[in-house]
C-alpha positions in Angstrom: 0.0 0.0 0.0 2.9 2.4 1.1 4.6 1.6 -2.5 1.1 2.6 -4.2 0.8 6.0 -2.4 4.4 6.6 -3.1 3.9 6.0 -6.8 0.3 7.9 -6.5 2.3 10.6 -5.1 4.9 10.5 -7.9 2.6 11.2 -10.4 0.9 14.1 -8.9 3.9 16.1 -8.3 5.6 15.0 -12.0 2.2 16.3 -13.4 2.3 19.4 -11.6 6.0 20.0 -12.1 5.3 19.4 -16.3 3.0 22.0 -16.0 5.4 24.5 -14.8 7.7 23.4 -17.5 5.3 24.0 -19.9 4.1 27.3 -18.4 7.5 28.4 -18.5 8.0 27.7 -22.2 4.6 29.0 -22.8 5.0 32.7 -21.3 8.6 32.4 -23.0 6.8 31.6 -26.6 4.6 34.8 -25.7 7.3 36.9 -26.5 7.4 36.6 -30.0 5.7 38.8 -32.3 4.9 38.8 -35.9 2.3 39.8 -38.4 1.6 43.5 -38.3 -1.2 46.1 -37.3 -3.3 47.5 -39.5 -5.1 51.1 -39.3 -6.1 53.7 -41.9 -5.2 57.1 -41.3 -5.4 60.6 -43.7 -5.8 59.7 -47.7 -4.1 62.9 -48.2 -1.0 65.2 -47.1 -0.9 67.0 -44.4 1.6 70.3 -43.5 1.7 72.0 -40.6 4.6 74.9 -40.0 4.8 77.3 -36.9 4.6 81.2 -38.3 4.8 84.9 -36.4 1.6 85.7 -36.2 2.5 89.1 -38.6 2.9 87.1 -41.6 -0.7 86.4 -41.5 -3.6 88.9 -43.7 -6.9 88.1 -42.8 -5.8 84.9 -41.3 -3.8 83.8 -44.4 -0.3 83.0 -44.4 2.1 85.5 -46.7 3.0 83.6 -49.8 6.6 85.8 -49.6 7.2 84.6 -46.1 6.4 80.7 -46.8 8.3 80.6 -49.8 11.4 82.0 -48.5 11.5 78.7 -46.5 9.6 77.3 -43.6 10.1 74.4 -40.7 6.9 72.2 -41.7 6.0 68.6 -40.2 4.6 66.9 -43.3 2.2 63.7 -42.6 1.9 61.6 -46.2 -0.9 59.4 -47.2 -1.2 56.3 -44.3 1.3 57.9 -42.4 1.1 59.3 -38.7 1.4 62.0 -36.3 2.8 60.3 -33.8 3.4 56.6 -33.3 4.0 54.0 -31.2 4.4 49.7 -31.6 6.8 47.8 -31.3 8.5 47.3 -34.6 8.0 49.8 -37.7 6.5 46.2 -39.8 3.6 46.8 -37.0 2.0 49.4 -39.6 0.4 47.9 -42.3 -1.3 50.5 -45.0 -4.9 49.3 -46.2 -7.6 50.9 -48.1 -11.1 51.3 -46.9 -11.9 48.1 -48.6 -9.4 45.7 -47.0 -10.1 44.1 -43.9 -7.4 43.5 -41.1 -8.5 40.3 -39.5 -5.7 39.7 -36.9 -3.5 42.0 -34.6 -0.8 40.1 -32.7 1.6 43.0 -33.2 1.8 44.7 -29.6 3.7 45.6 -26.8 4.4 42.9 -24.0 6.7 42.6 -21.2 6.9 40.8 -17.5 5.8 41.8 -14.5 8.6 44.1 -12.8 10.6 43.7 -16.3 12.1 47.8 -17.1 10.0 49.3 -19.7 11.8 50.0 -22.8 9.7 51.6 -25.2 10.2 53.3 -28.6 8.4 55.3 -31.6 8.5 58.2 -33.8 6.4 61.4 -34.5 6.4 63.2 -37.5 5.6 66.4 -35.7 8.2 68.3 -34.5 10.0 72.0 -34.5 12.9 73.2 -32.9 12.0 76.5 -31.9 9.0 75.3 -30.0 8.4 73.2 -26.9 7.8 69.6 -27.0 6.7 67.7 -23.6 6.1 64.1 -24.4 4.4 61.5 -22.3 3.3 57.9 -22.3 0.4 56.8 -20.6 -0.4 53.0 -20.1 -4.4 52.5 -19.4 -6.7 49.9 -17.9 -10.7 51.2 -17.2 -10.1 53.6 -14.8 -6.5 53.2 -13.6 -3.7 54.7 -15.8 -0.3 55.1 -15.3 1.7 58.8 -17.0 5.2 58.8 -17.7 7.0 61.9 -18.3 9.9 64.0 -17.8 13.4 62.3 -16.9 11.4 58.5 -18.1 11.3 60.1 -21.7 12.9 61.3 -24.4 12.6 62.7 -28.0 15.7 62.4 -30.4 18.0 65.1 -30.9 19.1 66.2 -34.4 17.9 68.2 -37.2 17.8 71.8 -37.0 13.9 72.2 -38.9 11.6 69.3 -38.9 12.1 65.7 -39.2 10.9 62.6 -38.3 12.2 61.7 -34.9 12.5 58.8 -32.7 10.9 59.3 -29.3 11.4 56.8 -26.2 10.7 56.1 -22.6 12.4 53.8 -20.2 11.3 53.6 -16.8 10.5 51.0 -14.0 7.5 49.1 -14.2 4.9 50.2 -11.8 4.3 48.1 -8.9 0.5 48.4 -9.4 0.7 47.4 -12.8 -0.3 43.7 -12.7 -0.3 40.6 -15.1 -3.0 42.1 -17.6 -4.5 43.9 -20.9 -3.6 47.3 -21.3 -3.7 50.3 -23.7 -0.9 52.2 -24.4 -0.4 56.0 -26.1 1.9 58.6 -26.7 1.6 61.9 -26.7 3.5 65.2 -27.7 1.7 68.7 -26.4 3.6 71.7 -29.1 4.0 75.1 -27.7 5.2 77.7 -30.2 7.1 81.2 -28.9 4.9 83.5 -28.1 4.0 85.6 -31.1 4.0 82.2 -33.4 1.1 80.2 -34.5 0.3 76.7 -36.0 -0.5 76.9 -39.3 -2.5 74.3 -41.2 -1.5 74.5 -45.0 -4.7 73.5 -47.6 -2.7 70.9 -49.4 -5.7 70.1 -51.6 -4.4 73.8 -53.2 -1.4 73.1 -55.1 -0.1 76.4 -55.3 -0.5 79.8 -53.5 -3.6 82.1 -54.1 -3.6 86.0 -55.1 -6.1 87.9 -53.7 -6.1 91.6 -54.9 -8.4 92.8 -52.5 -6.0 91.6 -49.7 -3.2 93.2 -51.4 -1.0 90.0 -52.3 -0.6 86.3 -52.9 -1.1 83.7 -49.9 -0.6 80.3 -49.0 -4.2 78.8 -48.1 -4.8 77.3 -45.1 -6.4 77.4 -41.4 -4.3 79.5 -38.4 -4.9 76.5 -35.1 -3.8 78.8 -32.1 0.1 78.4 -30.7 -0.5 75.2 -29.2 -1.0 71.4 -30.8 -1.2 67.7 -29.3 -1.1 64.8 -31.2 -1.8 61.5 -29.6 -0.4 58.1 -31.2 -3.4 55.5 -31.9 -4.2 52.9 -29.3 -1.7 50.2 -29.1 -2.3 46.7 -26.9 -0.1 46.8 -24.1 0.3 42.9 -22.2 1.7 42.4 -18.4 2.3 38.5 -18.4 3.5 37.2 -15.0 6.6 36.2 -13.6 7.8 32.7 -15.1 9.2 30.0 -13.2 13.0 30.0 -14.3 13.7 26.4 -15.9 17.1 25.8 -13.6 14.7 26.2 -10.7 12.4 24.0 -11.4 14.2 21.2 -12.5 15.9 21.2 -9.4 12.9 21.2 -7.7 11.7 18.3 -9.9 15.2 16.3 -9.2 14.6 17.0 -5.2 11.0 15.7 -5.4 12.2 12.3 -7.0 15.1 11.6 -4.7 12.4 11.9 -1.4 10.4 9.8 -3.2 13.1 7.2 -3.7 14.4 7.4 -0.3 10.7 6.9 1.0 10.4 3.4 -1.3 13.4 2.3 0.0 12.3 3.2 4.0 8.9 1.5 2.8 
């Protein structure tokens, strides 16, 4: 009977102990990403440049002033403000016809892992200030990261596409879970600038004699912008059981069990 319970015993613990094994595996297999996401955005161009409010007539930007050379953060067809996933493949361009029927591009990490996290943003000027922030989203609880945990990429002197970044420890309250995850990048101009939203739908610049001149078409949008990234599925997984560990466990288990058949 003793040798019975003992093998009885055996099993449960083998079967319990291949399920770790297997966990551990599993949550390590999590990790891997492929496939892409897919979103539609603008069908057309979009510029935006940063102006003193005196080279505006009647709300219209000066043609002499914007063709003398301006800073402008240009979004193209399918592209974005602002974005953040976790590899550039993550974007897939469709057309309002094609339907995306799976998203396993998306951000994951462990619980209590550093988080590492990367993007770009198409908006950008160097004269103005640019306070970016993450924030990391769950019903009612959310999570903003922000000054010394982020950073935009330094370099060119007008506009550019730039990398932006965060690194920072993971929140203790941020459990094993589904998330969202945004970026966001709140533009100040100087004082006596404006944002400047250019008609790109007009190809060239307009004259208007009655306003004295030629101008550039567009909509003045006050000295202040933000642009938030889409959405983006964030996953906590939980802590795996480290391999090593649990083999030794495992090897510990089997030699009670043999020292307890040879007792019985």
């Amino acid at each position: 009977m003793k040798n019975v319970k003992a093998v009885l015993l055996f099993l449960t613990l083998a079967s319990s102990q291949l399920f770790f094994l297997v966990y551990s595996v599993t949550a390590e297999a999590g990790l891997v990403r492929n496939a892409g996401k897919g979103s539609i955005s603008v069908s057309f161009p979009t510029w935006v440049t940063m102006v003193p409010e005196t080279e505006l007539v009647s709300g219209l930007l000066r043609e002499e002033y914007y063709a003398a050379g301006v800073p402008l953060a240009i979004r193209g067809p399918g592209e974005y403000d602002i974005s953040a996933v976790p590899e550039e493949d993550c974007i897939v361009y469709l057309d309002g016809n094609t339907p995306f029927e799976d998203d396993p591009c998306y951000w994951q990490f462990y619980q209590d892992e550093a988080l590492d996290l990367f993007g770009y943003t198409q908006s950008f000027f160097a004269e103005a200030q640019s306070l970016l922030s993450w924030t990391i989203s769950n019903g009612a609880d959310s999570w903003l990261f922000s000054g010394a945990d982020v950073a935009v990429e330094e370099g060119a002197a007008l506009q550019a596409r730039r990398e932006i970044y965060m690194n920072a420890a993971m929140p203790a309250g941020l459990l094993p879970g589904e998330y969202t995850l945004r970026a966001s990048l709140d533009i100040t101009a100087p004082e006596g600038y404006v944002f400047y939203n250019i008609d790109t739908l007009v190809s060239g610049p307009a004259c208007i004699d009655e306003l004295g001149g030629c101008f550039r078409l567009g909509t003045a949008v006050g000295n202040s912008r933000l642009v938030t990234s889409d959405p983006e599925r964030f996953v906590v997984l939980p802590l795996a059981v480290p391999e090593p560990a649990t083999l030794s466990l495992f090897s510990l288990l089997l030699l009670m069990l043999y020292r307890q058949s040879r007792r019985g």
